[in-house]
C-alpha positions as CSV (number, residue, x, y, z in Angstrom):
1,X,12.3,16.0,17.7
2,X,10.0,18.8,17.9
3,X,6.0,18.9,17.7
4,X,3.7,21.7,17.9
5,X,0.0,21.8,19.5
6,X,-2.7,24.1,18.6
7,X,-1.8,26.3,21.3
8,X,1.8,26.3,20.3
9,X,2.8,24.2,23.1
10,X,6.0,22.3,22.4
11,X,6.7,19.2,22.9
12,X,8.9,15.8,21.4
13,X,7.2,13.3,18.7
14,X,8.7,10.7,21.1
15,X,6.1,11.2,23.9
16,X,3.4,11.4,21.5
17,X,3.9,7.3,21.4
18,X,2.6,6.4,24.6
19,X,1.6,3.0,26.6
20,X,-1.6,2.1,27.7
21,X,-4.7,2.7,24.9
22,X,-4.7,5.2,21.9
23,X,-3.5,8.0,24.2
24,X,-2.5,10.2,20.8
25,X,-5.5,10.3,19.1
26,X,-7.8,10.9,21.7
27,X,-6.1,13.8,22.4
28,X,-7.9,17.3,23.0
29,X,-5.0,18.9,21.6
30,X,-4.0,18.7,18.3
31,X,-0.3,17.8,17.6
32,X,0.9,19.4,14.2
33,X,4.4,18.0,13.1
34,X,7.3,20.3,12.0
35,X,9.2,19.9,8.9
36,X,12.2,19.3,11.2
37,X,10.3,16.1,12.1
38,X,10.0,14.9,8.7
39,X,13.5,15.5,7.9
40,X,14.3,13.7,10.8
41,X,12.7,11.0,10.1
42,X,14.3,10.5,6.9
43,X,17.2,9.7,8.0
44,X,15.3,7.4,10.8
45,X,14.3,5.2,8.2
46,X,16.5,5.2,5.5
47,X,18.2,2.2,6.5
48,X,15.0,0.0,6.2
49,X,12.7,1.6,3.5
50,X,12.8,1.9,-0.5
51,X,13.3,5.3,-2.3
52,X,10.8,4.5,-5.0
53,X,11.0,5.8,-8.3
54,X,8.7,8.4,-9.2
55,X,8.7,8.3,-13.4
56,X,6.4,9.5,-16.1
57,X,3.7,7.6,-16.9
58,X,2.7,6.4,-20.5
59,X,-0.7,7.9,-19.7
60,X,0.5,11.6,-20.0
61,X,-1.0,12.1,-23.4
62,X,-4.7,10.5,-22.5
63,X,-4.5,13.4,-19.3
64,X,-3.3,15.9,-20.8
65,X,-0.9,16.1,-17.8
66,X,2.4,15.9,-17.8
67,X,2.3,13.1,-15.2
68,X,4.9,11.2,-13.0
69,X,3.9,8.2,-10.7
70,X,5.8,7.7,-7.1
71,X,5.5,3.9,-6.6
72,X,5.1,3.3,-3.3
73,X,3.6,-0.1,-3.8
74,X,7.1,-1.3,-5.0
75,X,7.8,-1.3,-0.9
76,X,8.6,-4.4,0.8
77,X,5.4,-4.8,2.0
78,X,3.8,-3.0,-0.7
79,X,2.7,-0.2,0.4
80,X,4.0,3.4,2.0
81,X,2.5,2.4,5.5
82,X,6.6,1.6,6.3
83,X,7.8,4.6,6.4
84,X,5.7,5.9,9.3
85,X,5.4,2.3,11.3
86,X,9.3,2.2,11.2
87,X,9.9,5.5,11.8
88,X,7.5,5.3,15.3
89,X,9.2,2.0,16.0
90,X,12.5,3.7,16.7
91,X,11.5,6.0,18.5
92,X,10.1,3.5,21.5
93,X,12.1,3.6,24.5
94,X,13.5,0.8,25.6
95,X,10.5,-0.1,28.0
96,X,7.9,0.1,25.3
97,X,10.3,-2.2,22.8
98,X,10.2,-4.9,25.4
99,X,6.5,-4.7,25.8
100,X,5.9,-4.7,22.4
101,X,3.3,-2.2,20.5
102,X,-0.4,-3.2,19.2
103,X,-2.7,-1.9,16.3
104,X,-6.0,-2.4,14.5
105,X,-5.3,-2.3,10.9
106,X,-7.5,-4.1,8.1
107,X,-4.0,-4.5,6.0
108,X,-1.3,-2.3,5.0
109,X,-0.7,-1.0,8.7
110,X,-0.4,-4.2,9.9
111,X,1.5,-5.7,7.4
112,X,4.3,-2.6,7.7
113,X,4.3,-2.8,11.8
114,X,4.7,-6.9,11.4
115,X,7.5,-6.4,8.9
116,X,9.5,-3.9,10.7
117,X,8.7,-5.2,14.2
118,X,10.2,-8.1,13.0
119,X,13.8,-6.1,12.0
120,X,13.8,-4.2,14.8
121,X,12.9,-6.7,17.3
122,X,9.4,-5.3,18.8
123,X,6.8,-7.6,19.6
124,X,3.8,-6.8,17.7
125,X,0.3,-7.9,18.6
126,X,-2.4,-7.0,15.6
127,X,-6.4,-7.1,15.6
128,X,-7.7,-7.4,12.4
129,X,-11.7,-7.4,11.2
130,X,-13.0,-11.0,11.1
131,X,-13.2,-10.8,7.2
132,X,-9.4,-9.1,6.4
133,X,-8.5,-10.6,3.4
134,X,-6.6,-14.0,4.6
135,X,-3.5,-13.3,2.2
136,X,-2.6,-10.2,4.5
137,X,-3.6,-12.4,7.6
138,X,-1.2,-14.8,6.7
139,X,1.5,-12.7,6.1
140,X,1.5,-10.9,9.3
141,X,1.5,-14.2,10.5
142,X,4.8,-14.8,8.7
143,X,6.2,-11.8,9.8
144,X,5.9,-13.6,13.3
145,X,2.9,-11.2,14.5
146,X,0.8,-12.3,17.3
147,X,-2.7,-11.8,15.3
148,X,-5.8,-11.3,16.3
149,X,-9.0,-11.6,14.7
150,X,-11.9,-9.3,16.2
151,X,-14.9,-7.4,15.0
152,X,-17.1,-7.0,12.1
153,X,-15.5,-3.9,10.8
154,X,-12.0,-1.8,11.7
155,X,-14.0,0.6,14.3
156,X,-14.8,-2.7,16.9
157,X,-11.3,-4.2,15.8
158,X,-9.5,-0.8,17.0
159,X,-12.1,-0.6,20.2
160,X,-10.6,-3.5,21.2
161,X,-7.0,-3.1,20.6
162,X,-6.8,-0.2,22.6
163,X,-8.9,-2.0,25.6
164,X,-6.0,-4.9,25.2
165,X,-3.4,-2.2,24.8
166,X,-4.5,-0.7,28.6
167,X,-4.9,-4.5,30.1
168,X,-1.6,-5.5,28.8
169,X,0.5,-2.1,28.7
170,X,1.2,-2.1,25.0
171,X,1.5,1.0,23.0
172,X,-1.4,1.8,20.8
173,X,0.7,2.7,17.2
174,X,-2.4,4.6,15.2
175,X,-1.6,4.4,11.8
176,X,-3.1,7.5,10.8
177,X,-2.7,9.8,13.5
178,X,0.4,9.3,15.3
179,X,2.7,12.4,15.1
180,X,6.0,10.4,14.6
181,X,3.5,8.0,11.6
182,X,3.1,11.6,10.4
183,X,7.1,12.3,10.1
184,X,7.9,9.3,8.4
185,X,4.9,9.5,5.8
186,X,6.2,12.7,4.8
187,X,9.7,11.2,3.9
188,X,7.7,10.6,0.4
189,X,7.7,14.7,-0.2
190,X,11.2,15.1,0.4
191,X,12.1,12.1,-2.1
192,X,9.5,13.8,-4.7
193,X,10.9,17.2,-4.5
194,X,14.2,15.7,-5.4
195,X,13.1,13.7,-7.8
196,X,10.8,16.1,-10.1
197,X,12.3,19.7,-8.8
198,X,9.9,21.2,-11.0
199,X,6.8,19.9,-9.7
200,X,3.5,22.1,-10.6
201,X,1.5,19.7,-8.0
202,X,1.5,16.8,-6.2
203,X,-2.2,14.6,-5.8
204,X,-2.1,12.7,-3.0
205,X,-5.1,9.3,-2.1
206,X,-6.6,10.8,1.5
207,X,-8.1,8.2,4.2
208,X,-7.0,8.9,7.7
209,X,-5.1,12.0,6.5
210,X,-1.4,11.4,7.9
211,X,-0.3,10.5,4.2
212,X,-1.5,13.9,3.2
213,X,-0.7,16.0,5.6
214,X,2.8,14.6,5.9
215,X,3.7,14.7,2.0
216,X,2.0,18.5,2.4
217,X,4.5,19.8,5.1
218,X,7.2,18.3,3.4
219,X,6.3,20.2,-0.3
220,X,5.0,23.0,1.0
221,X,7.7,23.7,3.1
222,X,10.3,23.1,0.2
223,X,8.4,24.2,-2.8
224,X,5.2,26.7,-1.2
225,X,4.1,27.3,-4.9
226,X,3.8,23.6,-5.2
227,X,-0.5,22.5,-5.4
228,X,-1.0,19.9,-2.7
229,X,-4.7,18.3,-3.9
230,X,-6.2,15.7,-1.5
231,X,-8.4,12.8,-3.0
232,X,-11.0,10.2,-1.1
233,X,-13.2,8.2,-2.2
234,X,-17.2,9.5,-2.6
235,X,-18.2,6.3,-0.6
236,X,-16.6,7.7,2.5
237,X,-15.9,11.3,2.6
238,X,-14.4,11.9,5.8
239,X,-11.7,14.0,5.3
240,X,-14.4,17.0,3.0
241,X,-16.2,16.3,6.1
242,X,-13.7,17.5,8.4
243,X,-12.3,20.2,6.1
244,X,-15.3,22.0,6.2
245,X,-15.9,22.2,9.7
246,X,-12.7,22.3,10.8
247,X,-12.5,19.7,12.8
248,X,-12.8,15.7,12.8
249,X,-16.6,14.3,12.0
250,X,-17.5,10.8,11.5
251,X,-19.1,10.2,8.4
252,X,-21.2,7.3,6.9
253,X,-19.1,4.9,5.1
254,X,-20.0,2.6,2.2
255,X,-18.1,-0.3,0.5
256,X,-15.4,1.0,-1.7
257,X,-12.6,0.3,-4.1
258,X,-10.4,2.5,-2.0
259,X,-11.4,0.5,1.1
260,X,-7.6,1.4,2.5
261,X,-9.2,5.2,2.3
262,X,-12.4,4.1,4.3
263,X,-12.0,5.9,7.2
264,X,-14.7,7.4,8.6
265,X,-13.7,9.5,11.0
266,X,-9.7,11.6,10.1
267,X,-7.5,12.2,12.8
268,X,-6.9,15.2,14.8
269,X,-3.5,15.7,14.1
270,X,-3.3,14.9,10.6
271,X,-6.1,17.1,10.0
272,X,-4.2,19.9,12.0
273,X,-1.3,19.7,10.2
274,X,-3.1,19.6,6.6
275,X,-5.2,22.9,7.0
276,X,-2.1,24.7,6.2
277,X,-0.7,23.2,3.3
278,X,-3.5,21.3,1.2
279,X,-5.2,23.4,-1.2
280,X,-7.8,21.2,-2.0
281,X,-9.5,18.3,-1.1
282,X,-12.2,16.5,-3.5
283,X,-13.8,13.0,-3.9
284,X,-14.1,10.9,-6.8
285,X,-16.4,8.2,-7.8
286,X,-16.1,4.1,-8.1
287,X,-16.5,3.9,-11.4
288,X,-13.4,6.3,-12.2
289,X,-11.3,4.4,-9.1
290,X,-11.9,1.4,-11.3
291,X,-11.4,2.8,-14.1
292,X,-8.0,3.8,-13.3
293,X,-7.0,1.0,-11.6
294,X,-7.5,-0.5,-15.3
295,X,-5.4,1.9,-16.7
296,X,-2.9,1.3,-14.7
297,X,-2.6,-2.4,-15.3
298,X,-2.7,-2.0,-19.2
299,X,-0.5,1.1,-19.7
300,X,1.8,1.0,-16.5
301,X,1.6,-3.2,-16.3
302,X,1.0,-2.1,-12.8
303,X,-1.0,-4.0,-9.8
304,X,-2.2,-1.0,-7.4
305,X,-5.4,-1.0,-5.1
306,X,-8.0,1.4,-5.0
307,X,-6.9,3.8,-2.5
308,X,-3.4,4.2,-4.5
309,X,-5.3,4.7,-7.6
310,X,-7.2,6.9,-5.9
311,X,-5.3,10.2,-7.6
312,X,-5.5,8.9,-11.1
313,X,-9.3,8.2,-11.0
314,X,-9.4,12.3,-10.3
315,X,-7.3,12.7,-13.7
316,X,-9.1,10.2,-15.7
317,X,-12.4,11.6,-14.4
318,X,-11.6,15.3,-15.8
319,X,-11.7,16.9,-11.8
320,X,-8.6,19.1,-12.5
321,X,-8.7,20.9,-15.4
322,X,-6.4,23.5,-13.8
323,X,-3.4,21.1,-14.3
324,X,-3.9,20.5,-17.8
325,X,-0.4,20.6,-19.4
326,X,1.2,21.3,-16.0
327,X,4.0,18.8,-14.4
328,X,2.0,16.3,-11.7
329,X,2.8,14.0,-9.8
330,X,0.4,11.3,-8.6
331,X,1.1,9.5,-5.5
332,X,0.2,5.6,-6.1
333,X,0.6,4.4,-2.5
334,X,-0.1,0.5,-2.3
335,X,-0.5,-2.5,-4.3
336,X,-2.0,-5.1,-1.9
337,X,-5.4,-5.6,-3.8
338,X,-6.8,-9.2,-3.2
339,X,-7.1,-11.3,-6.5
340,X,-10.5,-11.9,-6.4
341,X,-11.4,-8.0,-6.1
342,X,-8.4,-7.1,-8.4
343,X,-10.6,-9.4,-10.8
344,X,-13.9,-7.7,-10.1
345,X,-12.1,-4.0,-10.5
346,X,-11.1,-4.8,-13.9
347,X,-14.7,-5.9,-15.4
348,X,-16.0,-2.8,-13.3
349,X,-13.2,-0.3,-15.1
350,X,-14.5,-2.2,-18.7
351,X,-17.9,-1.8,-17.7
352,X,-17.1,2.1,-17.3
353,X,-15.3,2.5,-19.7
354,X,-17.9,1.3,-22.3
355,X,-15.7,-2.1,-23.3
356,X,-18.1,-4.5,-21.3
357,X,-21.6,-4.4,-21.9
358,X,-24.5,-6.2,-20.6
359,X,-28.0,-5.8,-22.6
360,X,-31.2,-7.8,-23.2
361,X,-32.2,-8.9,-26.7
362,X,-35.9,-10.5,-27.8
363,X,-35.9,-13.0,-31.2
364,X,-37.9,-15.5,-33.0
365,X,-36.6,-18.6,-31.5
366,X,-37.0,-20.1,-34.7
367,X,-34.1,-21.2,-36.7
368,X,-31.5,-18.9,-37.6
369,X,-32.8,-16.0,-35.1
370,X,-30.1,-16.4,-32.6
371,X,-27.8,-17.1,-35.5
372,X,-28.6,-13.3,-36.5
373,X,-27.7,-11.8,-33.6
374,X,-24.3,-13.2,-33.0
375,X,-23.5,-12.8,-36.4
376,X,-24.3,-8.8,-35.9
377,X,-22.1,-8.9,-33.2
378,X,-18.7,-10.9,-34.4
379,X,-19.2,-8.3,-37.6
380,X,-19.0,-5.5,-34.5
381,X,-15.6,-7.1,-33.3
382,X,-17.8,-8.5,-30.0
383,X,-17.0,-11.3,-27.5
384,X,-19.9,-12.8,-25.9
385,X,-18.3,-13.4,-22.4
386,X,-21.8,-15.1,-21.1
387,X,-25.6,-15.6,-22.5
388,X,-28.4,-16.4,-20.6
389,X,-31.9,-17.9,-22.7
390,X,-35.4,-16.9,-21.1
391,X,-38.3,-18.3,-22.2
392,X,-41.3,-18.7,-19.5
393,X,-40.7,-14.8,-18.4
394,X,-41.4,-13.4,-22.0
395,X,-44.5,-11.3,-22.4
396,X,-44.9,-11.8,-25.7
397,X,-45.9,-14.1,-28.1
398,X,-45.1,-17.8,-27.3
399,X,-42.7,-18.3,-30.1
400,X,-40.1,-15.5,-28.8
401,X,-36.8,-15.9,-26.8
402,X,-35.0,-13.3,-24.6
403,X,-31.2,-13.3,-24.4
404,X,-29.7,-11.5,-21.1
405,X,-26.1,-11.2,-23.1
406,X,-22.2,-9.8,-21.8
407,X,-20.4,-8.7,-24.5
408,X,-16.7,-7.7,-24.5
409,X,-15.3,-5.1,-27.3
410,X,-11.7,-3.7,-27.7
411,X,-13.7,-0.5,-28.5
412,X,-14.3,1.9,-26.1
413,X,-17.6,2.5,-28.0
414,X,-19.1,-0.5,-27.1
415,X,-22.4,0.8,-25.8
416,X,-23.2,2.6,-28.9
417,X,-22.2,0.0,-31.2
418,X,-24.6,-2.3,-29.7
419,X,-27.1,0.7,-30.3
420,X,-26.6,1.0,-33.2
421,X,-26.5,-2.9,-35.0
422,X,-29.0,-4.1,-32.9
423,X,-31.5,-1.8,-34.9
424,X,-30.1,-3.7,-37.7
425,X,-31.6,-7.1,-37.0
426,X,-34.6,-8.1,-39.6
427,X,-36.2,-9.7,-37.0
428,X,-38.9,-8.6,-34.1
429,X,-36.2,-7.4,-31.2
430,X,-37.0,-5.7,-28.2
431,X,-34.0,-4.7,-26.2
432,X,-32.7,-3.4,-23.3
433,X,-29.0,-1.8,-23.2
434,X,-27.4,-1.4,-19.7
435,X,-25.0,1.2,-18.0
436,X,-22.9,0.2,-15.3
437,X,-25.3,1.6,-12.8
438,X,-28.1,-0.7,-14.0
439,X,-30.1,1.8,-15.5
440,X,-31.3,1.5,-18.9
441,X,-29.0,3.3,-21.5
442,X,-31.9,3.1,-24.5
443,X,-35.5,3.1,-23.6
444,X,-37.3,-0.3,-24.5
445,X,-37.7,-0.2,-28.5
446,X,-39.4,-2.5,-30.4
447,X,-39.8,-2.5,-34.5
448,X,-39.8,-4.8,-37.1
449,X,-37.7,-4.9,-39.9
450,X,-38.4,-6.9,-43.3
């Protein structure tokens, strides 16, 4: 299987995998796959991966898009991380199967190397951050992985793989990077190309960048009229980073939905083989990643994590008017969200989206003055979700009560029907309406009615 450097050296994806350390991506030499390696690898791993369906979504009309969905979160381990962990697995020689491989992988890459070690009989040794979510601990565990917990964050998890990878001989498998984890992501460009022929343009979730540059090659190469649009999240824009210098910068990264996208620093190769098939990169907000990831549970009934709602949230959030009424298809690439944040991602997509609102309300706590304001609000169609009575902090006279409430409305316009009926209440109010950011929505207003 054939790989091209920079300098057009030549050499096989199979030597790329290497014992001893992360010998790929600290590389000086960019390795840029060919499509002969992605077709390659299809038939690699077609004895051990899904061909997901890639259908049209329900939430065409609210795009204006014409879009279709390829559901790689309906993969075993539920997410698109198989196709380029199986692929690299078998391509080991027979040495490196016997040793077994490592990686550092917060979730998705770990779970997919565990999974398929497991079939193909590789021992598989995994560092994971301190704080990975225990659900995806477990299951590696399951998948009879020797795990181990290490570091604060992914970068001292990985710093230490590759130090146990060179004591013990292991081979380092980067799940970002690696030429051959390239190929097999870009199996999902061949099955999308078949599957929608007459694809306008394909929006792909970007973290490390093999996803992207894989499913690119593959499109490009079949379809060169085809828009390949990369999308990270604005908490850690790595990938911009790199596209505009040309080369691989670490970045500053903040929490995110999309933390399967936080990657601060792209690879080398991924980033090599990009430049010359994406045709944009941009990043989009958390609000609009939750947001999306809301949508997709209520219109698609489907569970996917941040980084695979990562492409809607650039829909929904009006980035690319240039495919308005064009044919799209929007990669969703995992589902392995933990329940507690899935939980927190749907109030935040409410909260966005206007249908959850917080404000503060100020009334005669004299009979019948909280009774007015909840009756304003069930006459608005309003759930209160939570209400919280302050007395001693109330600058004003001694005989008022303040009301931090959260209100739930099937309306979108939540925010301005509060707006509006509070100034309906015939008693002294001053309030304060919130956005999602905290910030006050309506200046402080006090009147008196009656």
């Amino acid at each position: 299987m054939s790989a091209i450097t920079d300098d057009s050296d030549k050499d096989t994806a199979a030597q790329t995998v290497q014992s001893g350390g992360d010998s790929v991506s600290k590389s000086k030499r960019p390795v840029r796959i060919t499509f002969e390696d992605v077709t390659a690898a299809s038939f690699r791993v077609k004895d051990g991966i899904v061909r997901t369906v890639c259908e049209r979504s329900q939430l065409s009309g609210i795009t204006g898009m014409e879009l279709y969905f390829k559901k790689e979160f309906m993969q075993y381990t539920g997410s698109f991380k198989e196709r380029g962990a199986r692929n690299t697995l078998k391509q080991l020689s027979k040495t490196q199967t016997e040793t077994g491989v490592i990686a550092a992988s917060a979730g998705n890459h770990a779970l997919a190397l565990a999974y398929h070690g497991k079939q193909l009989g590789v021992s598989v040794t995994v560092v994971m951050p301190k704080l990975a979510p225990i659900m995806k601990v477990t299951a590696c565990r399951d998948y009879e992985a020797n795990v181990i917990l290490f570091g604060e964050h992914i970068g001292e998890s990985k710093d230490y793989a590759t130090k146990l990878g060179e004591e013990k001989g292991l081979t380092y498998i980067n799940g970002y990077d690696d030429p051959a984890v390239l190929a097999g992501q870009g199996t999902i460009g061949l099955e999308v190309i078949d599957q929608v022929p007459d694809v306008d343009a394909v929006v792909v979730p970007v973290g490390g960048g093999g996803l992207l540059a894989g499913i690119a090659l593959a499109v490009k190469t079949l379809k060169p009229d085809v828009t390949v649009i990369g999308v990270e999240s604005e908490n850690c824009p790595g990938f911009s980073a790199a596209w505009k210098v040309g080369h691989p910068v670490k970045v500053p990264s903040m929490p995110t939905l999309a933390d399967g996208l936080a990657v601060p620093m792209v690879g080398g190769n991924a980033l090599a083989t990009a430049r010359k098939h994406v045709d944009k990169v941009l990043t989009v907000s958390e609000n609009y990643i939750a947001i999306a990831i809301l949508r997709l549970v209520e219109h698609e009934k489907a569970v996917v994590e941040g980084a695979g709602a990562a492409g809607l949230a650039a829909c929904v959030a009006g980035l690319l008017p240039e495919l308005k009424g064009k044919k799209v298809v929007i990669i969703l690439c995992g589902g392995n969200i933990d329940t507690t944040v899935l939980g927190r991602c749907l109030e935040r997509g409410l909260a966005a989206d206007g249908r959850l609102c917080r404000f503060v309300v100020r009334v005669k706590d004299t009979p019948g003055g909280c009774a007015e304001l909840t009756r304003i609000l069930a006459d608005m169609g309003a759930c209160i979700k939570d209400i919280f009575h302050e007395r001693a902090w109330v600058y004003s006279d001694i005989f008022s009560v303040e009301g931090e409430i959260l209100e739930n409305s099937v309306a979108s316009n939540s925010l301005s029907s509060v707006s509006v009926l509070l100034h309906k209440m015939p008693l002294l109010c001053v309030w304060r309406l919130f956005r999602l950011d905290n910030m006050y929505l309506c200046k402080t207003a006090a009147f008196m009615r009656g």
